[in-house]
Each structure stands twice: as structure tokens, then as C-alpha cells.
N, C-alpha and C positions, 0 to 999 in steps of 0.2 A: 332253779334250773329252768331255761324256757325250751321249749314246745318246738320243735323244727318239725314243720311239716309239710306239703306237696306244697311246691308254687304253682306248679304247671297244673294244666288239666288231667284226666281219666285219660291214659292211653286205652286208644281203642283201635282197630282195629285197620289196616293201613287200605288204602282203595286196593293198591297190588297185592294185599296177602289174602288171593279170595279165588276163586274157581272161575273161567268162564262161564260167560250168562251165555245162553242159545240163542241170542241176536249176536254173540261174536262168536260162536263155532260155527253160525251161518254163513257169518261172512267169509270166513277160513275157508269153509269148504267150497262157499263161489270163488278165490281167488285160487284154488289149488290148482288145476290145470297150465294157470301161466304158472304159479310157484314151483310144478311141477320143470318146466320148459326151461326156467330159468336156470333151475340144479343144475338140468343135463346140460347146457350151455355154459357151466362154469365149469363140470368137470371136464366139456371138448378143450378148455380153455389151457385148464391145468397141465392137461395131458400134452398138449403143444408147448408148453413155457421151455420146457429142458432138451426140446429139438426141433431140427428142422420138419415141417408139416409137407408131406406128401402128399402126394394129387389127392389118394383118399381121404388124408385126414385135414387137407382145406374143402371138401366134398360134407365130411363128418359136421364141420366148422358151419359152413353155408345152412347145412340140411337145422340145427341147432337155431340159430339164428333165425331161418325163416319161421322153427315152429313158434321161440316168441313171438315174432310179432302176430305170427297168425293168430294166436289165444290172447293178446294185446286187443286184437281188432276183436276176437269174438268178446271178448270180454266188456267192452265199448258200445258191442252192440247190444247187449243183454242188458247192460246199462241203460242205453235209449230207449230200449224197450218197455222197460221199465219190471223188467226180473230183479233186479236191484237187492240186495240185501237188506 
């Protein structure tokens, strides 16, 4: 009888099957402000897809939108600054 045995290597342990390292929940945590921004400007978005938008809710729509970009810009400048993650 022969011998069948592993051709492959030792599995081990896969890069993604593992905890974040505190250099990327740093990062997470400098990007959360616009990730924050971002939410709220998908759900302005959502909330307009199944009807017509009212002065208020293109007001809701504007005010969402400015605050990306404004945490866009702060976030570009923390960057140059060199706060950087």
C-alpha cells in the first residue's frame, strides 16, 4: 500500500484571519469623522430616492454634502500637517 500524504504546505494562518494591529484602528479612528459624514449623506440620499425632495429636504441634502467635504478638507489638512496615521 503507498503512503498518501500532504503535498501542499502547513496551513497557517491566513493575513485576514487575525485582529487589527493599533496602526489600523489609528487609522480608522482618523478617518471616522468623514466616515461619519459620509453615512449621514447616504442616508439624506436614501431618504429622497422614493420622493420628491422639499425645500427642506434639498436644504437636509446641501447641509450633508457640505459637511463632506468639509471633513474631506480637514482631513487633507491633518495630512499635510503631518498628524497623518
Amino acid at each position: 500500500m503507498r503512503h498518501i500524504g500532504a503535498v501542499q504546505t502547513v496551513v497557517t494562518t491566513d493575513e485576514f484571519d487575525r485582529e487589527p494591529t493599533a496602526a489600523e484602528l489609528d487609522a480608522i479612528a482618523y478617518e471616522t469623522p468623514l466616515i461619519d459624514a459620509e453615512v449621514e449623506l447616504l442616508d439624506v440620499r436614501i431618504a429622497l430616492m422614493d420622493r420628491t425632495p422639499t425645500e427642506l429636504d434639498e436644504r437636509r441634502l446641501r447641509k450633508a454634502v457640505h459637511k463632506v467635504l468639509a471633513e474631506r478638507v480637514a482631513l487633507a489638512n491633518r495630512a499635510t500637517a503631518g498628524e497623518a496615521a
